[in-house]
C-alpha positions as CSV (number, residue, x, y, z in Angstrom):
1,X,-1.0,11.8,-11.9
2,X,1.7,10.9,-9.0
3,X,3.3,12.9,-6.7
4,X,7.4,13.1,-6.1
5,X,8.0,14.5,-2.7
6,X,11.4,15.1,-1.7
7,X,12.9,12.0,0.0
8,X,13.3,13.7,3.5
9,X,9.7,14.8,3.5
10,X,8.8,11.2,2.3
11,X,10.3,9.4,4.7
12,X,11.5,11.8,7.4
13,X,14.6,13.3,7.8
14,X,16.6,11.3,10.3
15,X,14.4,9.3,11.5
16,X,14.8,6.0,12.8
17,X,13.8,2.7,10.8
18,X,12.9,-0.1,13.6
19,X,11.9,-3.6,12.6
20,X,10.4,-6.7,14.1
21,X,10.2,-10.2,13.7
22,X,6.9,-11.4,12.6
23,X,5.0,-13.5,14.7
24,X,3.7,-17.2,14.5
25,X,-0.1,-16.3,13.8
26,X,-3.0,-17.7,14.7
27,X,-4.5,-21.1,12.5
28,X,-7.7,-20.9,11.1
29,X,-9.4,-23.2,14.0
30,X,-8.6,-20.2,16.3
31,X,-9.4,-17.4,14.0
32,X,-13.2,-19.1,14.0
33,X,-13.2,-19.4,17.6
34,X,-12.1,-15.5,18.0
35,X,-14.9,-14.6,16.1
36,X,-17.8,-17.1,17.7
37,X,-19.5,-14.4,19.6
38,X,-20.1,-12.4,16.7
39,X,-22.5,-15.2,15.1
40,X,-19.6,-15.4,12.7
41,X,-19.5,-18.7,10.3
42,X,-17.1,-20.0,8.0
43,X,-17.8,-20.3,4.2
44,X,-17.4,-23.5,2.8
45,X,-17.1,-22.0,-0.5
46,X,-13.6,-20.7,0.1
47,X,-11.5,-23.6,-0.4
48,X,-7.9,-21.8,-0.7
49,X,-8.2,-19.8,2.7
50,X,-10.4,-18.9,5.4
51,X,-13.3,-16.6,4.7
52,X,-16.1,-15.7,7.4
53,X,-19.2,-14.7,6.9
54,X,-20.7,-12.2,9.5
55,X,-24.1,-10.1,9.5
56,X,-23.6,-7.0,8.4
57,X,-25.1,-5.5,11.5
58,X,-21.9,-6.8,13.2
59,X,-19.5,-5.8,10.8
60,X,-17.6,-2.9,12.6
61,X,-18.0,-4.7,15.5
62,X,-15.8,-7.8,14.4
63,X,-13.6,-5.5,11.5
64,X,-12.6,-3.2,15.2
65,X,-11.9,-6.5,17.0
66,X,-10.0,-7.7,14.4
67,X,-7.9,-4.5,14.2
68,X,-7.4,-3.9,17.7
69,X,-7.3,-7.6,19.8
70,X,-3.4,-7.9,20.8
71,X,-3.7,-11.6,19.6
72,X,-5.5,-10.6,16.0
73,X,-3.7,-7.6,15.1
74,X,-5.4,-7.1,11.6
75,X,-3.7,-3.8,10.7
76,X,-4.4,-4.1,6.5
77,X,-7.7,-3.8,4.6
78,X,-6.7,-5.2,1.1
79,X,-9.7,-4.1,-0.4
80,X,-13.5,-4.1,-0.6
81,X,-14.8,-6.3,-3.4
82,X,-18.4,-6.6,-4.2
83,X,-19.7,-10.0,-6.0
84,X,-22.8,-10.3,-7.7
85,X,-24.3,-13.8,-7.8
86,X,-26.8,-13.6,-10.5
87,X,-27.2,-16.3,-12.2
88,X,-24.4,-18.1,-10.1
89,X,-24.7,-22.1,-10.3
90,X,-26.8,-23.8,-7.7
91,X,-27.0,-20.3,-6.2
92,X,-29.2,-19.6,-3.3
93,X,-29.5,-16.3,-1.4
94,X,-28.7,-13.1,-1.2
95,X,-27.9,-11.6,-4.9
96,X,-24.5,-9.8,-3.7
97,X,-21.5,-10.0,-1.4
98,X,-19.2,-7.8,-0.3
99,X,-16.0,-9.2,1.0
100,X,-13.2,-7.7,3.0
101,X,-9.3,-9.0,2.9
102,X,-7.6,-8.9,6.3
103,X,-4.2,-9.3,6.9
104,X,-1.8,-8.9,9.5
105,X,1.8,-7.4,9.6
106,X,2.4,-8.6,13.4
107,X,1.4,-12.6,13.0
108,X,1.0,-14.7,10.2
109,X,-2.3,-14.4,9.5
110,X,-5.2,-13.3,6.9
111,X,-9.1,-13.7,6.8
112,X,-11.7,-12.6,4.7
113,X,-14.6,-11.1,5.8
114,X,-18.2,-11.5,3.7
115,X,-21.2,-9.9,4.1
116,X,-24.2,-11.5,2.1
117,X,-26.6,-8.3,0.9
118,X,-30.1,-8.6,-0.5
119,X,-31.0,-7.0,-3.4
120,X,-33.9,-4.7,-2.3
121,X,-31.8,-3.5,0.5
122,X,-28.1,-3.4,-0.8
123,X,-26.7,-1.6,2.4
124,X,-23.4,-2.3,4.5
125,X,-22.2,0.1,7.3
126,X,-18.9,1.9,5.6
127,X,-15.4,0.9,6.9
128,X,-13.7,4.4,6.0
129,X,-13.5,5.6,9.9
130,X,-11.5,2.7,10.8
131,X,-9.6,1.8,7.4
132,X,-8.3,4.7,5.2
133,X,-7.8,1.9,2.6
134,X,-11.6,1.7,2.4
135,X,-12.8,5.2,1.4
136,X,-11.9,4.5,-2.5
137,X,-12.2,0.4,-2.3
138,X,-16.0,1.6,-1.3
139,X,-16.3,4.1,-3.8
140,X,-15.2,2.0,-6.6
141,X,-17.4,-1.2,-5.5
142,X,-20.9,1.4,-5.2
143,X,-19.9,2.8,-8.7
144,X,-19.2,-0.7,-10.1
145,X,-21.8,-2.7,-8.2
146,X,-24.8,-0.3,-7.2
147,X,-23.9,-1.2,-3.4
148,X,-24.2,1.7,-0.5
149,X,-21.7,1.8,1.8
150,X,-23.7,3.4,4.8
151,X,-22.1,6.3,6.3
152,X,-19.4,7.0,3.8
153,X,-19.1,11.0,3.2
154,X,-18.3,11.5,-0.3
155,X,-19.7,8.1,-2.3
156,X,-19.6,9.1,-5.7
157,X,-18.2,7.5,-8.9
158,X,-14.8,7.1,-8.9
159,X,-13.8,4.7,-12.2
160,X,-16.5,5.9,-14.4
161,X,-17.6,8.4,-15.4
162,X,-20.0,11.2,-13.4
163,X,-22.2,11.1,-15.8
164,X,-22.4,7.1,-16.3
165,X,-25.9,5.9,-15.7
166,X,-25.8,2.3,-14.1
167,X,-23.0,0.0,-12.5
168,X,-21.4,-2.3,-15.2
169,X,-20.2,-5.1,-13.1
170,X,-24.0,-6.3,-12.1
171,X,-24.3,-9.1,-14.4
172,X,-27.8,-7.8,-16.0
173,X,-25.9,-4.7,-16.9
174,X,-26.2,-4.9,-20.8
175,X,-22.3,-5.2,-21.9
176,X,-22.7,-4.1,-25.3
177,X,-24.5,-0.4,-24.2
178,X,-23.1,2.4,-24.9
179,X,-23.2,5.7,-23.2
180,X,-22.9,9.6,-24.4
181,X,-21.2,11.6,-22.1
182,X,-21.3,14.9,-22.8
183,X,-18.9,17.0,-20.3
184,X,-15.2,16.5,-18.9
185,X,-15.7,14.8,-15.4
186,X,-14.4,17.3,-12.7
187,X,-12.5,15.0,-10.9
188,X,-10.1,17.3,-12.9
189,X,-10.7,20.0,-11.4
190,X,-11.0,18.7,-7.9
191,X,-7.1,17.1,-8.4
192,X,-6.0,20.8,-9.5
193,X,-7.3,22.1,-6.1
194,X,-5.6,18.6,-4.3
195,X,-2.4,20.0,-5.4
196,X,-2.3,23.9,-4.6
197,X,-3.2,23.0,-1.2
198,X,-0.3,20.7,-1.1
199,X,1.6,23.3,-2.2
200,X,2.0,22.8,-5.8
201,X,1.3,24.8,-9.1
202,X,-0.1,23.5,-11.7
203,X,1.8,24.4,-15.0
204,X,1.7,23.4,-18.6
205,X,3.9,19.7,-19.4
206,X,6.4,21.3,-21.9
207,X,7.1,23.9,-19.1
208,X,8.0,21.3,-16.6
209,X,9.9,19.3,-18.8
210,X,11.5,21.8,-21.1
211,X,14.2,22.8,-18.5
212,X,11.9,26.5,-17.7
213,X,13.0,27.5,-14.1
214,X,10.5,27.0,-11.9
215,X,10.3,30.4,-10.4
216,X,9.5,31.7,-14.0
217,X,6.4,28.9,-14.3
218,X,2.6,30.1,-13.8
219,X,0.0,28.8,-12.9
220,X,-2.6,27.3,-15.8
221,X,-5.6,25.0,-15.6
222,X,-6.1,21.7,-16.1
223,X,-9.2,21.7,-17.9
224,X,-8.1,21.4,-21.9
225,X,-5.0,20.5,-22.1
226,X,-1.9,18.4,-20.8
227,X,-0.7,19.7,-17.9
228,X,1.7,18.9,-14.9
229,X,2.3,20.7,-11.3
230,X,5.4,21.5,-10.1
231,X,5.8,22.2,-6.4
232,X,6.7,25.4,-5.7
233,X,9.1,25.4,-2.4
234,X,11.9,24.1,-4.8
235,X,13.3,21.1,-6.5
236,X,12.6,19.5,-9.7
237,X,9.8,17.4,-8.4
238,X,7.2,17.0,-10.7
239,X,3.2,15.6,-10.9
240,X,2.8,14.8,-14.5
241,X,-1.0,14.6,-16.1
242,X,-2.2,13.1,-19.0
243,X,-5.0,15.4,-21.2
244,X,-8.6,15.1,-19.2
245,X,-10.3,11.4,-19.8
246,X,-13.2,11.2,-21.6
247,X,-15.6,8.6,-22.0
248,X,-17.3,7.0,-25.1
């Protein structure tokens, strides 16, 4: 489902589009030493960029530096991406990893951040408070790797289904199983309540599309059938929506 807001709500009406020139950035020798007081190391296993590994007690610490130091500027989390080393060649250590892409808009620069996590403790403090980029990066590694992001308020599936037992990236997970789910996942439901308070009702596809004026279009639910919402202070702006996903 995507949203079309008007243009001058998308981008402001009459505002002012201001740019500047990036910055030389900082070279990976300096990075390192920028981040020596947080018992920060580099991993030699990255041989394409630089990627640091940190404790994850530290980890907001260094990911605020990072952000906020004038010289670092580190404005973008990528993503969050978990790794499980099971049965990883000549592999010794923590089972997972959880590593964070850093770039900056201001300088030439990126790092990775990684985090080694043991198995019988597979914690890391959440990042959602100072990245709004990592409330579903976080959500998608826990439901894919088992890994709690400590601190994050709504951690809950967010690619499989709610009713999936297990996380099917750990590389025990057994990739022929096969799993009955019995009820529509009311992610539905919560995206139908997203809208209204955005301002949007919810109405059937063939009335959106089918040329029905929108002051003539009701409300219906999104539960069992194709629907798409149409935002009710005017325009043609549409959110189409596929029928409800299901899972095998």
């Amino acid at each position: 489902m995507s949203a079309h807001p008007p243009a001058a709500a998308a981008h402001g009406a009459g505002a002012a589009i201001t740019t500047q020139p990036i910055q030389p950035g900082l070279s990976a020798e300096q990075l390192l030493a920028k981040l020596a007081p947080f018992n920060a190391e580099r991993d030699p296993r990255d041989r394409w960029g630089l990627t640091v590994i940190v404790p994850a007690s530290r980890l907001r610490e260094v990911v605020r530096h990072l952000r906020d130091d004038p010289e670092l500027r580190f404005g973008m989390l990528l993503d969050v991406v978990g790794i499980d080393y099971l049965a990883f060649p000549d592999h010794r250590g923590a089972r997972y990893a959880v590593t964070y892409p850093l770039k900056s808009l201001a300088f030439r620069h990126r790092v990775t951040l990684k985090v080694w996590i043991e198995e019988e403790d597979a914690k890391v403090p959440s990042l959602h408070d100072l990245f709004k980029s990592a409330d579903w990066a976080e959500r998608e590694t826990w439901d894919q790797y088992g890994i709690v992001f400590v601190g994050h308020p709504n951690l809950k599936r967010l690619l499989n289904h709610h009713e999936f037992v297990g996380h099917p990236l750990r590389k025990d997970y057994p990739c022929q199983k096969r799993q009955k789910l019995s009820t529509n996942d009311p992610m539905v439901d919560q995206l139908e309540a997203q809208l209204k308070r955005r301002g949007y009702t919810v109405v059937e596809r063939g009335e959106a599309h089918d040329g029905v004026p929108i002051s003539a279009v009701g409300s219906v639910p999104l539960g069992d059938r194709s629907a798409g919402a149409v935002k009710t202070s005017g325009g043609a702006g549409a959110v189409g929506a596929g029928a409800p996903a299901t899972t095998g």
